[in-house]
C-alpha positions in Angstrom: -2.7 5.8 -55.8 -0.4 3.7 -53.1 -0.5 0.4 -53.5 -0.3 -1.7 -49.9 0.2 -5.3 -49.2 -1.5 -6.8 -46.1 -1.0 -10.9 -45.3 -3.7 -11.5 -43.1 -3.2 -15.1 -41.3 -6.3 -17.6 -40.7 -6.6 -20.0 -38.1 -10.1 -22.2 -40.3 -10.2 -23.2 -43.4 -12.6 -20.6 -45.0 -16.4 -22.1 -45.7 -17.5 -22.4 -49.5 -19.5 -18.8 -48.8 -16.4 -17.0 -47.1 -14.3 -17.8 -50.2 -17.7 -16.6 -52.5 -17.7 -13.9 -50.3 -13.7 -13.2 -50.9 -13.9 -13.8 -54.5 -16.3 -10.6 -54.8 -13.5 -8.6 -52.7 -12.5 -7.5 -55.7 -15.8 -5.5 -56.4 -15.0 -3.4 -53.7 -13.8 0.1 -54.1 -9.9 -0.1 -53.4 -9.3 -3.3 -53.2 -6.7 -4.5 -56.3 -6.3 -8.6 -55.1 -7.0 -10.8 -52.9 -4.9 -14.0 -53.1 -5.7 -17.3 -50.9 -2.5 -19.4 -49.8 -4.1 -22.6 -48.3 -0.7 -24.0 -47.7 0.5 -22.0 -45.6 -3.3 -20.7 -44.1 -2.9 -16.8 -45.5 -4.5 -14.6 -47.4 -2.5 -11.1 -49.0 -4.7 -8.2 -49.9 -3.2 -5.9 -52.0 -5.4 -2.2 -52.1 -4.9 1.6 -52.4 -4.0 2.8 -49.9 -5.6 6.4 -50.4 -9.0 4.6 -50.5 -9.2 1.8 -47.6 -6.7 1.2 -44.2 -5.4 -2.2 -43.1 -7.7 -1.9 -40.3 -11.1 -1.6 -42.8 -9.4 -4.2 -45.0 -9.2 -6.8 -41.7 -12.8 -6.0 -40.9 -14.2 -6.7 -44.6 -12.2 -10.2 -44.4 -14.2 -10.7 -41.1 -17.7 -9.7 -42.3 -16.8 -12.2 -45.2 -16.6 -15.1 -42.5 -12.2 -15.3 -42.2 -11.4 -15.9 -38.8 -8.5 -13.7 -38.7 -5.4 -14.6 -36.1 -3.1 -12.2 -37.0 -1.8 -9.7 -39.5 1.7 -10.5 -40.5 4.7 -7.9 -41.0 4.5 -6.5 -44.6 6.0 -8.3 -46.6 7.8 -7.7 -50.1 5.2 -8.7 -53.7 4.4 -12.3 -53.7 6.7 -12.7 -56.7 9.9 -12.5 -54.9 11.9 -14.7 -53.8 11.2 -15.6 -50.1 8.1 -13.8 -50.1 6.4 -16.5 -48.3 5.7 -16.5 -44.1 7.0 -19.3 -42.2 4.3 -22.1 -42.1 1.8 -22.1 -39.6 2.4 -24.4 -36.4 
């Protein structure tokens, strides 16, 4: 297995059914977490790699309603220190 992080940046506040629909991410085949930061308007996925790709990742946020902006650069686990994107403008 190869674990991969993708941040995914949103532009809308997900609706009460996209985060339903997030929420059962986790059901899916491959996917390990999926982890909302409303703060700074991203969301990290973290899957296997030898199961899904980053681009299949970004279209099962999109079928679950996230309007996607961009994909950020990886970026190191969430439980570093300066793990965090700059703030959206």
């Amino acid at each position: 297995m190869t674990t991969v992080d993708m941040l995914f940046r949103y532009e809308r506040h997900p609706s009460e059914s996209a985060m339903v629909a997030l929420g059962n991410m986790g059901e899916i085949y491959g996917i390990r977490k999926v982890t909302v930061n409303e703060a700074w308007q991203t969301i990290r996925v973290e899957y296997d790699a030898t199961r899904l790709s980053a681009p299949i990742v970004g279209q099962l946020l999109r079928r679950a309603g996230i309007d996607i902006s961009e994909e950020l650069p990886p970026m190191p686990p969430h439980d570093q220190p300066g793990s965090q994107p700059a703030p959206a403008k």
